[in-house]
Backbone bond lengths (Angstrom), bond angles and torsions (degrees), N, CA, C in turn:
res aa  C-N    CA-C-N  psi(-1)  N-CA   C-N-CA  omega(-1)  CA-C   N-CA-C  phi
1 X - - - 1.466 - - 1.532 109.95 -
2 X 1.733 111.85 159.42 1.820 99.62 -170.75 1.455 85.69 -93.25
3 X 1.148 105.28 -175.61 1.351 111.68 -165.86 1.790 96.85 -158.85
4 X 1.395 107.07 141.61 1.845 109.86 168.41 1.763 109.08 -95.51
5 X 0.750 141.53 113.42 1.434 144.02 146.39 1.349 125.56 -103.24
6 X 1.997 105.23 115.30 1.231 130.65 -172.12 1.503 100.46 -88.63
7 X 1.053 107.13 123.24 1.732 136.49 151.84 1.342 106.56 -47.69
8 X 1.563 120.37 -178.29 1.473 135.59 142.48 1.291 99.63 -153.94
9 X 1.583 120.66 122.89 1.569 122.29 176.45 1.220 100.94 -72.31
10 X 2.029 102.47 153.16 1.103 110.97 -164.13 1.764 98.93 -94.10
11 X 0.775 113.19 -7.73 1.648 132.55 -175.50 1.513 97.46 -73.83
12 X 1.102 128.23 -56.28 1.722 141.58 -172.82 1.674 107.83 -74.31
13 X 1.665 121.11 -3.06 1.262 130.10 171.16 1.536 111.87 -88.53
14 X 1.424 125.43 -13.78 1.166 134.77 -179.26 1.549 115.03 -92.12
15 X 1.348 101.58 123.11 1.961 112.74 -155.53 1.463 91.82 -91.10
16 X 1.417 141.27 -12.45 1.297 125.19 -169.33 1.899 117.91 21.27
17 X 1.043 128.59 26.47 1.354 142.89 147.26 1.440 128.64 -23.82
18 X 1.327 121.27 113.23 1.621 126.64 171.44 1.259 107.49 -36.28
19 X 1.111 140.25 -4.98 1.529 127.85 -150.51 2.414 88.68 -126.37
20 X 1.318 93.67 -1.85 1.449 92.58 178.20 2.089 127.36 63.90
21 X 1.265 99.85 12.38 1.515 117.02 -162.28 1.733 82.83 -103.48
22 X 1.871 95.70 124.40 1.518 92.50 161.57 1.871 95.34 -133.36
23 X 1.252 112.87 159.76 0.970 114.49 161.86 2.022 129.06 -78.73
24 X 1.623 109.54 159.04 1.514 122.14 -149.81 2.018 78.54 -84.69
25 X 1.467 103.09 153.05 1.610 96.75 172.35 1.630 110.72 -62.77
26 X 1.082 110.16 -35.54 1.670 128.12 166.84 1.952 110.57 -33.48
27 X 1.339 111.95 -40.18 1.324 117.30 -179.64 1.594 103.28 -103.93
28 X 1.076 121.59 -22.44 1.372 111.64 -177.30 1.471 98.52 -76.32
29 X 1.097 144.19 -54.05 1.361 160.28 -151.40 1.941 107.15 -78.83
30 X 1.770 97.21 -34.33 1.357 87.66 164.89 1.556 124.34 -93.61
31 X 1.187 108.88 -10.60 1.845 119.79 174.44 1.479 89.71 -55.26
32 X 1.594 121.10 -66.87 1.509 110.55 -121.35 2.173 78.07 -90.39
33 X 1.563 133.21 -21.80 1.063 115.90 169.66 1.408 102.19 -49.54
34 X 1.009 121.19 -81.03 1.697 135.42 -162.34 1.499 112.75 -41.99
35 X 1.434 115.79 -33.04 1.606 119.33 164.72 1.971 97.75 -97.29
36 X 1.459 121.41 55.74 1.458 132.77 117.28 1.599 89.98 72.76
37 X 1.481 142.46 -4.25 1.407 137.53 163.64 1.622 113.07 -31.22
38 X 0.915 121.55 142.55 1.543 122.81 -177.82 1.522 107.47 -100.16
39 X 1.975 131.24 -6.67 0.996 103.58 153.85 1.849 79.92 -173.77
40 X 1.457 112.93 -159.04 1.392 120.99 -170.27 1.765 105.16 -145.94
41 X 1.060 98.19 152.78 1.579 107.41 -167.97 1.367 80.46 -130.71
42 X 1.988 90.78 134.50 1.888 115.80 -161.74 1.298 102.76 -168.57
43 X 1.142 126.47 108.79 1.657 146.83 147.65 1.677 103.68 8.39
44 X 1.269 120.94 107.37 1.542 125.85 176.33 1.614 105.77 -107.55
45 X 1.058 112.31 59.97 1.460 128.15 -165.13 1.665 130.37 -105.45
46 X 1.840 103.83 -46.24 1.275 142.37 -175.38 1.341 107.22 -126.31
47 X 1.605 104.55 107.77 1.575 113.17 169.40 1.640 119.02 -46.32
48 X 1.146 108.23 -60.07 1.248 90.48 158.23 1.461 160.69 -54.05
49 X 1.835 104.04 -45.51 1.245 101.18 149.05 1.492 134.40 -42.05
50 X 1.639 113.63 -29.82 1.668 120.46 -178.37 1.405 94.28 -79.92
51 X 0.905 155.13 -38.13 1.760 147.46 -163.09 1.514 86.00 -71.84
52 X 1.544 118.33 -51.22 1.436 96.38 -170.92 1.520 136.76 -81.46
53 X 1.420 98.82 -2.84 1.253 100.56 167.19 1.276 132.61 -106.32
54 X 1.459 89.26 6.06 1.660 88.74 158.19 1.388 121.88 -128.43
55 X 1.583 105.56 26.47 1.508 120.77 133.37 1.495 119.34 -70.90
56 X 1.167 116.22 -23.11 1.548 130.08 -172.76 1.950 109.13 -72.13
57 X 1.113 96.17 -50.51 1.208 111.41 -159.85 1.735 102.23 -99.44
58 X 1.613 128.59 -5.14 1.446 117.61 163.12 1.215 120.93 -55.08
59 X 1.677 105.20 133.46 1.490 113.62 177.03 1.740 112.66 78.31
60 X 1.330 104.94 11.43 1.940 111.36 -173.77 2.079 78.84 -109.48
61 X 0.994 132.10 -23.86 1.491 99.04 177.94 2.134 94.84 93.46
62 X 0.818 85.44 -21.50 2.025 87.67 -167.89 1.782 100.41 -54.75
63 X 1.187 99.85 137.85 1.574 100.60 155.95 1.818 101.04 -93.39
64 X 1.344 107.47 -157.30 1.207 134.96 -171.20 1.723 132.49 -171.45
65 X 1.485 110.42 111.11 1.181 112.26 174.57 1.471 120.55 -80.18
66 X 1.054 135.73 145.51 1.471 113.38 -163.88 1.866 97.38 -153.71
67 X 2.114 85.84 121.79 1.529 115.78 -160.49 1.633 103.09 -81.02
68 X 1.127 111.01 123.04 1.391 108.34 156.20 1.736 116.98 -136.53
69 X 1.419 91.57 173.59 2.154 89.26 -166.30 1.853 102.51 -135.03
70 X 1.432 109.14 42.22 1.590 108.20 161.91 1.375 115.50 -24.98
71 X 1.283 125.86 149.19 1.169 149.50 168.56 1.493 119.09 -144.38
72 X 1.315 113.70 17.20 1.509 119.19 126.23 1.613 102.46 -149.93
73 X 1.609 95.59 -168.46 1.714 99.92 170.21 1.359 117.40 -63.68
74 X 1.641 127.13 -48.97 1.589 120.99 173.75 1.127 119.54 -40.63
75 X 1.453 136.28 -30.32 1.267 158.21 165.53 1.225 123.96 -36.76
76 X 1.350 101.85 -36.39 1.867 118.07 -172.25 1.876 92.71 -83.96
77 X 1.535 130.40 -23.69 1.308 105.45 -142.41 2.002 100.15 -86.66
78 X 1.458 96.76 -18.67 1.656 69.19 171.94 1.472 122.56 -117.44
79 X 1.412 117.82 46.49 1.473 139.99 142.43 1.390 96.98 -63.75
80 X 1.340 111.01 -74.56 1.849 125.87 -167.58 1.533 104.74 -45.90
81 X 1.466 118.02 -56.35 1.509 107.79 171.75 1.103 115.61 -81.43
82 X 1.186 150.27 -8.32 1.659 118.97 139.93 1.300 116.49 -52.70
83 X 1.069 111.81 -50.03 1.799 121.30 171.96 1.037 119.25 -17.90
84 X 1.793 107.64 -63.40 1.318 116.96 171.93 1.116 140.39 -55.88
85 X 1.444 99.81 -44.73 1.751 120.26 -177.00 2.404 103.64 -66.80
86 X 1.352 94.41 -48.20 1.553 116.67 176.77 1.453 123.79 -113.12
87 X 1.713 105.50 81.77 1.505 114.89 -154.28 1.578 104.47 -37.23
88 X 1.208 139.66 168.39 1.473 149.91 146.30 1.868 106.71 -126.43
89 X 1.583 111.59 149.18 1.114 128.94 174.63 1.749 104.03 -57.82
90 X 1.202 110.20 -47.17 1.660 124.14 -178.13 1.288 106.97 -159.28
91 X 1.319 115.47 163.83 1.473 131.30 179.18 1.701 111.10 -99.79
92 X 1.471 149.30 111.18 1.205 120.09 -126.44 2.060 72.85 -129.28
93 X 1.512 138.83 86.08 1.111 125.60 173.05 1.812 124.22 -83.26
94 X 1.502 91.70 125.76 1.635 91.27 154.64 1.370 131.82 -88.88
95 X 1.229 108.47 120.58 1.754 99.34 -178.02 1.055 122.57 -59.22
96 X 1.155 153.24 92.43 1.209 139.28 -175.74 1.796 125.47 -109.38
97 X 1.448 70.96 83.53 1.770 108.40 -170.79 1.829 105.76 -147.40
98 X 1.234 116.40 133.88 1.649 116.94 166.81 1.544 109.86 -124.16
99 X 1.253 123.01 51.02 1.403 109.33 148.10 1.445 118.34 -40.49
100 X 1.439 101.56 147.23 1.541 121.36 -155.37 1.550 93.24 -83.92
101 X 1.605 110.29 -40.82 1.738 121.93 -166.08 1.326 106.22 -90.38
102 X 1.588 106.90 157.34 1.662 100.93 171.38 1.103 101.21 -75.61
103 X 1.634 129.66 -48.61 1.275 128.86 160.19 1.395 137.13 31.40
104 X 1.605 99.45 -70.80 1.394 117.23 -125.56 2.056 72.48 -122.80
105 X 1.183 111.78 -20.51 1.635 99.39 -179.84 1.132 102.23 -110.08
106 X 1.164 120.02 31.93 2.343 113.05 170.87 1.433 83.97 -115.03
107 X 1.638 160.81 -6.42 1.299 123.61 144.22 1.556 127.53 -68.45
108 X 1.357 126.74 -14.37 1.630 136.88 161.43 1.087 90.92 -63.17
109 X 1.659 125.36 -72.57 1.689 120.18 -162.14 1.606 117.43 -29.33
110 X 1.429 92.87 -58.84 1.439 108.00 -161.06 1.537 112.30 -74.52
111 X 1.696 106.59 -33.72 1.053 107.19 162.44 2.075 131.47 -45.50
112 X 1.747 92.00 -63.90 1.184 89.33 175.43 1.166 122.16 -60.08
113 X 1.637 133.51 -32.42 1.733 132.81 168.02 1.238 98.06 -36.72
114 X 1.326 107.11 -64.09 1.548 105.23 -153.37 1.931 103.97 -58.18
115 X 1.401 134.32 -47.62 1.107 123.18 -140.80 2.070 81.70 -81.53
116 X 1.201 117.23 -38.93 1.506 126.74 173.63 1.695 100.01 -25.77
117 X 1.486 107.48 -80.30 1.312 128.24 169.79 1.845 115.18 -9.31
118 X 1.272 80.35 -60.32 1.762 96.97 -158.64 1.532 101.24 -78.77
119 X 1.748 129.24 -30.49 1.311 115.33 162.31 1.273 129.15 -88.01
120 X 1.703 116.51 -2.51 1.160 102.48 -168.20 1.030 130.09 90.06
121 X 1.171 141.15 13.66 1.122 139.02 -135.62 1.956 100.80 -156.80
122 X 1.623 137.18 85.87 1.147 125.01 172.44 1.324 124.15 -30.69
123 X 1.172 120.86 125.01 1.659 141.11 175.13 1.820 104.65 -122.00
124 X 1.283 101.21 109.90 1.736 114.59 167.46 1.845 112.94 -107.56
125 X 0.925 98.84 146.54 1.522 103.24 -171.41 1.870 101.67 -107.16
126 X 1.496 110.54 115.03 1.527 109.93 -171.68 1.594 99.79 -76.67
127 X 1.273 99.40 144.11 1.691 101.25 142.83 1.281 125.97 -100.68
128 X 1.515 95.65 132.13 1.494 120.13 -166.73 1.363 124.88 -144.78
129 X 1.067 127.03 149.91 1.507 133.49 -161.54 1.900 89.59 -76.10
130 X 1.270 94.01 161.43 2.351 91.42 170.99 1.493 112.92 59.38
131 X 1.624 114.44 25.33 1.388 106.32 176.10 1.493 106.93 -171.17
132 X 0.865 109.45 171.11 2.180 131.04 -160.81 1.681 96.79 -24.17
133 X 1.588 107.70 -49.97 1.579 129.92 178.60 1.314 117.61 -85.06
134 X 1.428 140.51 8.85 1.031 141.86 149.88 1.681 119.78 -14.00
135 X 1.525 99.32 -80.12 1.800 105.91 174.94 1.331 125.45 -67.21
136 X 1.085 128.30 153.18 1.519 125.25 -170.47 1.888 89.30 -81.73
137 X 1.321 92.33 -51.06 1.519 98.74 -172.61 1.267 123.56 -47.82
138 X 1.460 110.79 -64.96 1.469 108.43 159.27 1.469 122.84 -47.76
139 X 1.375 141.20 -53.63 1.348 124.48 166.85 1.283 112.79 -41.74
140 X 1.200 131.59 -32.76 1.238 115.26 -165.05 1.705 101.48 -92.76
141 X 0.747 118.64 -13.59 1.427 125.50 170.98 2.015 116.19 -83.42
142 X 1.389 93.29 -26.43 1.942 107.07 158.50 1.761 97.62 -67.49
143 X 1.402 111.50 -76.43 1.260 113.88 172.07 1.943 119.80 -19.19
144 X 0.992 128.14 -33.82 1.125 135.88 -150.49 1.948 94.32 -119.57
145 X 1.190 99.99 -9.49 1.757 95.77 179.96 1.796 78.56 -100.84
146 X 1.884 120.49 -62.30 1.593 108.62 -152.11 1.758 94.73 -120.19
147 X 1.357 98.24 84.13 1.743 114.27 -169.63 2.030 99.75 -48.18
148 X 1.193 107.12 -21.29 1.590 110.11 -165.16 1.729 104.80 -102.22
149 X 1.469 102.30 -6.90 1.694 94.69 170.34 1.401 128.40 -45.40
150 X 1.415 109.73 103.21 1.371 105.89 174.01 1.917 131.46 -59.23
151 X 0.889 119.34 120.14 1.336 143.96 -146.80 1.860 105.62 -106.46
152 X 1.125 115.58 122.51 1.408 129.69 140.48 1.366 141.60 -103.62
153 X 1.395 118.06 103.99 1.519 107.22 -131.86 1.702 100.33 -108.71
154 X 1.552 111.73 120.18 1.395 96.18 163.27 1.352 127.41 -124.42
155 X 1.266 100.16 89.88 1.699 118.44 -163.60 1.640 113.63 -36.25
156 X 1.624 106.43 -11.90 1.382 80.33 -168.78 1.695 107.49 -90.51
157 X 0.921 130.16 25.45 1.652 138.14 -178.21 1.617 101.68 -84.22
158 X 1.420 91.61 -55.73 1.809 112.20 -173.44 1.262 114.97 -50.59
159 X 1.637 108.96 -42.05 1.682 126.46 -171.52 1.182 111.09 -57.63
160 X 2.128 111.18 -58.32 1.552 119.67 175.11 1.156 104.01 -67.00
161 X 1.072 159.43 -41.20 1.632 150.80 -117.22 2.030 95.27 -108.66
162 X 1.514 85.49 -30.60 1.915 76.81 -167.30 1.400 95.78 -104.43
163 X 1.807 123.58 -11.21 1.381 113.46 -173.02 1.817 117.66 56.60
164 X 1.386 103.13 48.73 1.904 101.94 157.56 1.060 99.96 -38.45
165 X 1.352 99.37 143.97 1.934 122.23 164.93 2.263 92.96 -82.93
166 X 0.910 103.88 172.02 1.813 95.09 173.58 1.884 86.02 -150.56
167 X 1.289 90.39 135.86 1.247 146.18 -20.20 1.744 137.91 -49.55
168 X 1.137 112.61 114.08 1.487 130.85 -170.36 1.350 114.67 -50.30
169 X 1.544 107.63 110.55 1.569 99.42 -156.71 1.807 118.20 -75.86
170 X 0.995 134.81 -170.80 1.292 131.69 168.23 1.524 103.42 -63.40
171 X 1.132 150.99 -82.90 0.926 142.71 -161.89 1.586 133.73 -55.78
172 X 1.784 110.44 -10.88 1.656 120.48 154.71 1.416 83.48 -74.99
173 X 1.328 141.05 -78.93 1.873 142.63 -132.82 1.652 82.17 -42.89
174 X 1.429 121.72 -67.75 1.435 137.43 -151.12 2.181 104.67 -52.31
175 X 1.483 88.27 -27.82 1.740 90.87 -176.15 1.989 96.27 -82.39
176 X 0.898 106.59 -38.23 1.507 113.61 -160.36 1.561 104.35 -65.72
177 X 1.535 98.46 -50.28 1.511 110.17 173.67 1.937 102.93 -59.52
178 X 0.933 104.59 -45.98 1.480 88.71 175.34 1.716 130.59 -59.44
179 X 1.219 108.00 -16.31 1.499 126.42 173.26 1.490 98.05 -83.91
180 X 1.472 132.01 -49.59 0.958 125.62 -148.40 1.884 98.97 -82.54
181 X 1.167 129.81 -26.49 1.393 142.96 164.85 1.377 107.56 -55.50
182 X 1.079 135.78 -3.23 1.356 122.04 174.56 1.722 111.76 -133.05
183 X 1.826 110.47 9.49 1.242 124.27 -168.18 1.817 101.15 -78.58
184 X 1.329 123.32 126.66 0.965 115.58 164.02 1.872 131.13 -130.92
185 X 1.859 81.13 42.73 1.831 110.92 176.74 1.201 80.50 149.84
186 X 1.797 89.54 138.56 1.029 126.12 148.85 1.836 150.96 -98.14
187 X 1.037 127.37 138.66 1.323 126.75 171.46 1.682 116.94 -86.59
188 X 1.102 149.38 142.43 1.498 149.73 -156.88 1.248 115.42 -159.07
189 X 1.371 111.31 100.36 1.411 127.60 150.80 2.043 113.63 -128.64
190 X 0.985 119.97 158.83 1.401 124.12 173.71 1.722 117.30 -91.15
191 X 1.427 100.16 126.81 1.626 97.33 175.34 1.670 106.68 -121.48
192 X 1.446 95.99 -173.99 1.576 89.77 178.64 1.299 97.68 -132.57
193 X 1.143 118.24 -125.25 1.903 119.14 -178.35 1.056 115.14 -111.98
194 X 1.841 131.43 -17.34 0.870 158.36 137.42 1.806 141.59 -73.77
195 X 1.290 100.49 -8.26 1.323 107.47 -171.97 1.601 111.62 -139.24
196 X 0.942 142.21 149.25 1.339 145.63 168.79 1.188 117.69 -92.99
197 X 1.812 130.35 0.51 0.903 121.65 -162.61 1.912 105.90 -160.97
198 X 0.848 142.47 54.19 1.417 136.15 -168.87 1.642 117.96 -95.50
199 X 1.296 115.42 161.36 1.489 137.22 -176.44 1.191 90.15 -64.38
200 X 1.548 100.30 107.26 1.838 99.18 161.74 1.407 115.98 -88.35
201 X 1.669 111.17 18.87 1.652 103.26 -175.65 1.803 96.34 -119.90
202 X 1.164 124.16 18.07 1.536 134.73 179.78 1.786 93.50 -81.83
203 X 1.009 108.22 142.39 1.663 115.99 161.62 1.378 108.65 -58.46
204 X 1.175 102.07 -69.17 1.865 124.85 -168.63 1.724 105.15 -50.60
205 X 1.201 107.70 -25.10 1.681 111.98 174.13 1.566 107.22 -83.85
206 X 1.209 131.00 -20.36 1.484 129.67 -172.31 1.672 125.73 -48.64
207 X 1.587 111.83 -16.34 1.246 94.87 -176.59 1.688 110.87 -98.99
208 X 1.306 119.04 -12.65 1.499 144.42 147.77 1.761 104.59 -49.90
209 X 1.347 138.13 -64.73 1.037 121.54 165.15 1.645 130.27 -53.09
210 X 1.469 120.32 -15.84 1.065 134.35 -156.22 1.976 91.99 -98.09
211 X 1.167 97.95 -33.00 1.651 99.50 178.74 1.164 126.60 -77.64
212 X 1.826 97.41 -19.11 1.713 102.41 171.67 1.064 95.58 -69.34
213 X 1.486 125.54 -82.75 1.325 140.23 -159.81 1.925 100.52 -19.27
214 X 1.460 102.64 -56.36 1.476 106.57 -163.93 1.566 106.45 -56.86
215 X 1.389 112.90 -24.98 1.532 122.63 -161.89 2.103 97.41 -88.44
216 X 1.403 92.42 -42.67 1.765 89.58 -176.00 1.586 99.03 -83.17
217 X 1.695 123.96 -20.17 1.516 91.91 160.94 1.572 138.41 -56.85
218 X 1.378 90.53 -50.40 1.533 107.82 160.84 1.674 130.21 -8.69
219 X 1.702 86.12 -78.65 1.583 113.19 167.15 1.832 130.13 -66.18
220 X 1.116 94.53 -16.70 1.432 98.40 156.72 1.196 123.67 -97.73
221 X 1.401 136.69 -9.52 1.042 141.45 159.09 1.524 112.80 -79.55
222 X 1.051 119.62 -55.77 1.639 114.91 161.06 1.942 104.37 -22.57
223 X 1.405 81.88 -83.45 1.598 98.67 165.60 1.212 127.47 -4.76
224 X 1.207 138.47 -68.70 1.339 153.00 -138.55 1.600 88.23 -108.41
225 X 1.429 120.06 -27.31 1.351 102.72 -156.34 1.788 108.81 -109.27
226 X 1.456 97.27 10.43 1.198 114.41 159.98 1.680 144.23 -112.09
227 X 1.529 81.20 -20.48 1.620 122.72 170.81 1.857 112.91 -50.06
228 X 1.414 113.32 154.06 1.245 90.85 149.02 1.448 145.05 -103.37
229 X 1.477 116.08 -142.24 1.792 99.80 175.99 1.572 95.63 -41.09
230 X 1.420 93.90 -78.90 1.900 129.73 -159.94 1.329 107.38 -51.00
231 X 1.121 125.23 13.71 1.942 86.56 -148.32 1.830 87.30 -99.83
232 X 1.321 110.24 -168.81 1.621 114.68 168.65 1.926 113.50 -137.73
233 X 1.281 115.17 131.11 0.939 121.36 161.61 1.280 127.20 -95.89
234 X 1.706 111.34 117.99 0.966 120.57 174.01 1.729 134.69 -79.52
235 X 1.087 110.40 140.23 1.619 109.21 160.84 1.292 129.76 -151.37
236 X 1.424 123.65 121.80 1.237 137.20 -164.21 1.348 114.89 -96.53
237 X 1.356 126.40 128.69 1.400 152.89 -175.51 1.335 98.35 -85.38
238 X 1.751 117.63 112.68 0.937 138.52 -150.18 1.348 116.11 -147.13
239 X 1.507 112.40 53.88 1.600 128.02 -172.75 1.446 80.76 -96.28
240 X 1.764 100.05 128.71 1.458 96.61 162.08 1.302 125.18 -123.99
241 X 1.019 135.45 167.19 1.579 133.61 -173.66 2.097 115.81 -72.81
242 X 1.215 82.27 158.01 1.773 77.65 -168.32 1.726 114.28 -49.46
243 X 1.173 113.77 149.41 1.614 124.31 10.28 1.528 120.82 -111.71
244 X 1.328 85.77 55.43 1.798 103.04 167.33 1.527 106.35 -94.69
245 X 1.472 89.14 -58.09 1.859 90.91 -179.01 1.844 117.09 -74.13
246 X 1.046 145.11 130.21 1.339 155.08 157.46 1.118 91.54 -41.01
247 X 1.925 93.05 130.18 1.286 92.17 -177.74 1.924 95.06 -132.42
248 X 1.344 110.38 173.70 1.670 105.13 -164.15 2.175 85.53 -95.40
249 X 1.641 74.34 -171.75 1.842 104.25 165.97 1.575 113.61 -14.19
250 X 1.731 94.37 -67.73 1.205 118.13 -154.17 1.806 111.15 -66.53
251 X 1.512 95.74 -44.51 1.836 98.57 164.18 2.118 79.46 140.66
252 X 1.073 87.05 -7.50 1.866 74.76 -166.38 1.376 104.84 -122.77
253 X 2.059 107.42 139.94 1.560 129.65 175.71 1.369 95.91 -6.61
254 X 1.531 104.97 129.19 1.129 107.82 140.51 1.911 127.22 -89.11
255 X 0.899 114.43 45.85 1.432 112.43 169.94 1.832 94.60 -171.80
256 X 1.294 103.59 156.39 1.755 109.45 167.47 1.764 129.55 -69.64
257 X 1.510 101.27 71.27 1.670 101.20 -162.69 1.730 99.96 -35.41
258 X 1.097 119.67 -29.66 1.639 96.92 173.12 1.229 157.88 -61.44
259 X 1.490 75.82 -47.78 1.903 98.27 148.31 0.965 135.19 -63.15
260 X 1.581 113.79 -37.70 1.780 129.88 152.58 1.503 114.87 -33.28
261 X 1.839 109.49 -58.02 1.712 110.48 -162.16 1.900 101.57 -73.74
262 X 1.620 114.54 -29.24 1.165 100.62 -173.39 2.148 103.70 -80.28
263 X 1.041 127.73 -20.02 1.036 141.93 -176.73 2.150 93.73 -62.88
264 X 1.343 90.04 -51.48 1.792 97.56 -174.74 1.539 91.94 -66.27
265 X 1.102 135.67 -68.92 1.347 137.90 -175.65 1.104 115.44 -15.73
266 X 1.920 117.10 -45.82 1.558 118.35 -166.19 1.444 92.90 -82.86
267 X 1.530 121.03 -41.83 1.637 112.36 -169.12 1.336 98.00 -44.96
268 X 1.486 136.04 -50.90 1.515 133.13 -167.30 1.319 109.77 -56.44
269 X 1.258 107.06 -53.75 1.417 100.86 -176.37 1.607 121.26 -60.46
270 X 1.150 121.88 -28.19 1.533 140.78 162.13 1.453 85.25 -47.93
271 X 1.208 115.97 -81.39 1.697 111.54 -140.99 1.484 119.44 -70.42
272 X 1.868 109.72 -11.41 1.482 130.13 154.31 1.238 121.93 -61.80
273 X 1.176 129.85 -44.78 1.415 143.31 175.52 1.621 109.65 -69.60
274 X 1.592 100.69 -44.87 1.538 95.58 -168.93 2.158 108.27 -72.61
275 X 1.153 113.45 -9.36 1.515 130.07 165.77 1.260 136.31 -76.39
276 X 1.897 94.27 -26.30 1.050 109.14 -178.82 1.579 140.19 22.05
């Protein structure tokens, strides 16, 4: 059977707070077990850092998506061998490269497929603002050189970066849907046309939340209908701390990103069920 399994980034656990109090990975790792997350998305970057976090997480049941930001192909190979040594659900890369040409970024592409390929190991390429996937346009113009690029899509880069007018006309839905056809996990936070990051528990924000939802139904339906029996789609709850999150007067969130990501959690599960 397919199955949805929600993440919680470990990046979006950090309160950056006036008051200077952060939590030990030791407590972050047992919150988001104990609030029932099916795994955590964490930097596969530093050998060491990976030993310790998956000392952190023995016996919690957690998987792990694991972020890295190559800036060439050699770059990718010791993500993959941590990978190996410390299984991950997927390998989730940011390019972090902006060639101007499509050109000049289908030898990385192909590169990283290929080294993916050869360990075994899933590699999705995020979209993200400051990297290869920055433009909607240009991805979609990557899209159109390697139609089968596997994709991790986090729409909300695309939303601020091009500024939709809302109502979102047919011809943005038609680009988005084209990203979302090649998404195989997602990252989730809500933006607007102005923001990369808004209170999905505000009233006045609801019709901005209502467009994700419509956009990650979409993509899970794609999803599922390409998927196999078994497989699992992931998506990681990806509220992050300022200056992602709006913050008031004082310097700090105005709302409890925690309560927010488990609040987003149930919308998913709603919008999994309602696809059935």
């Amino acid at each position: 059977m397919q199955k949805l399994l929600i993440f919680q980034s470990l990046w979006a656990m950090e309160r950056r707070d006036t008051d200077g109090y952060e939590r030990s990975l030791d407590e972050n790792i047992a919150m988001i077990a104990k609030a029932g997350f099916d795994g955590i998305s964490a930097h596969y970057t530093d050998r060491r850092d990976v030993e310790r976090l998956n000392d952190a997480i023995r016996g919690t049941g957690l998987k792990i998506e694991g972020t890295c930001f190559p800036r060439s192909v050699e770059d990718l190979r010791l993500p993959l061998e941590l990978a190996g040594e410390f299984p991950v659900s997927h390998i989730n890369l940011q390019p972090d490269v902006r060639p101007r040409r499509v050109a000049d970024c289908l030898p990385l592409l192909d590169g990283w497929v290929q080294l993916a390929e050869e360990a075994g190991i899933p590699v999705f390429i995020e979209t993200h603002r400051d990297r290869m996937t920055s433009d909607l346009f240009f991805t979609l113009d990557l899209l159109d050189r390697r139609p089968d690029l596997p994709l991790l899509a986090d729409l909300s880069h695309f939303l601020v970066a091009r500024e939709f007018d809302y109502p979102v006309d047919a011809e943005n839905h038609a680009m988005i849907h084209r990203i979302l056809r090649n998404a195989r996990a997602f990252h989730g936070r809500v933006a607007s046309r102005e923001q990369v990051q808004i209170e999905i528990s505000f009233p006045h924000h609801r019709p901005w939340v209502d467009l994700f939802l419509q956009w990650w139904s979409y993509g899970m339906r794609e999803w599922r209908n390409r998927a196999g029996a078994d497989d699992a789609l992931v998506f990681t709850c990806e509220l992050g701390p300022k200056p992602y999150a709006i913050t008031g007067a004082d310097g700090n969130d105005t709302t409890d990103r925690w309560t927010e990501a488990l609040l987003l959690r149930q919308m998913l599960r709603a919008l999994w069920a309602e696809i059935g």
